[in-house]
C-alpha positions as CSV (number, residue, x, y, z in Angstrom):
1,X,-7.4,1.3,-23.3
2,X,-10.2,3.9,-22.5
3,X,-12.1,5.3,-25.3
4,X,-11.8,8.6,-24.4
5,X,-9.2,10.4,-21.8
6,X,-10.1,11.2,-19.2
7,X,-11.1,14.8,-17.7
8,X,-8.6,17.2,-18.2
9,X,-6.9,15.8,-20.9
10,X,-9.5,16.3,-23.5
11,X,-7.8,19.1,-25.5
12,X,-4.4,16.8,-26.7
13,X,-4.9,16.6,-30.1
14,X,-1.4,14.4,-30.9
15,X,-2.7,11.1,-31.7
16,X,0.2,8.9,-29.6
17,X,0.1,11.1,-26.6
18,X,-3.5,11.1,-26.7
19,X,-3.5,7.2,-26.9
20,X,-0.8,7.2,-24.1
21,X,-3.3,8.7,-21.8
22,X,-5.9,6.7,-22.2
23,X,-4.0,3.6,-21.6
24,X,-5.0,2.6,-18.5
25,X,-1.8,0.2,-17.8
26,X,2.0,1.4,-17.3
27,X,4.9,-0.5,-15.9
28,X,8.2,0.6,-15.4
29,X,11.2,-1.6,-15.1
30,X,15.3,-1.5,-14.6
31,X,17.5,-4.5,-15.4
32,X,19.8,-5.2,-12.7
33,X,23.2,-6.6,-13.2
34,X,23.0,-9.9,-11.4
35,X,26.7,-9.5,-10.3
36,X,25.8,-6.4,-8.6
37,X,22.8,-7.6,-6.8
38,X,25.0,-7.7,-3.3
39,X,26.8,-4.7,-4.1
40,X,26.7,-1.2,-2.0
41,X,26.4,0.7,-5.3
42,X,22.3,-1.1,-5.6
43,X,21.0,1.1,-3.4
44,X,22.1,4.4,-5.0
45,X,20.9,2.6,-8.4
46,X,17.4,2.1,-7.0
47,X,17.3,5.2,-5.8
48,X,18.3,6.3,-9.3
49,X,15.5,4.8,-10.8
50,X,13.0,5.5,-8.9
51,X,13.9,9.1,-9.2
52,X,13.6,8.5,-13.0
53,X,10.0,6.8,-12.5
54,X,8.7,9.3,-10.4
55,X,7.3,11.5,-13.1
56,X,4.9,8.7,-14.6
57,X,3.8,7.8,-10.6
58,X,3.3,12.0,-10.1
59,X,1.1,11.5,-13.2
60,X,-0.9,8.2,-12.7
61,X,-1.5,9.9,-9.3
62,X,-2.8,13.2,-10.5
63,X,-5.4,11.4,-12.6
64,X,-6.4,8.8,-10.2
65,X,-10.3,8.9,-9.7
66,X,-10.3,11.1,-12.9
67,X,-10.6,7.3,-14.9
68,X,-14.0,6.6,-15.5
């Protein structure tokens, strides 16, 4: 964890979001039913999820060289 955020995000006051943002690691993850692993409904699942993760990846982009 960083001990400060980063530029930008110095005015969030909220302690939790604050620590959120100055974590510097953040994984995602979706549990796939193993019986559905062949099935033609996985791709529209993925695509589901990613579509869900995309926000975070927008955000760890946007800040990306902002990290001391």
């Amino acid at each position: 964890c960083m001990k400060r955020a980063p530029r930008g995000f110095e005015h969030v006051k909220d302690a939790d979001l604050a620590a959120a943002i100055r974590n510097r690691h953040f994984a995602v993850r979706h549990e796939i039913d193993p019986a559905g692993i062949y099935g033609p409904a996985l791709v529209d699942e993925l695509v589901d999820f990613a579509l869900r993760a995309k926000p975070l990846l927008d955000w760890g982009r946007a800040i990306e060289g902002q990290v001391e």
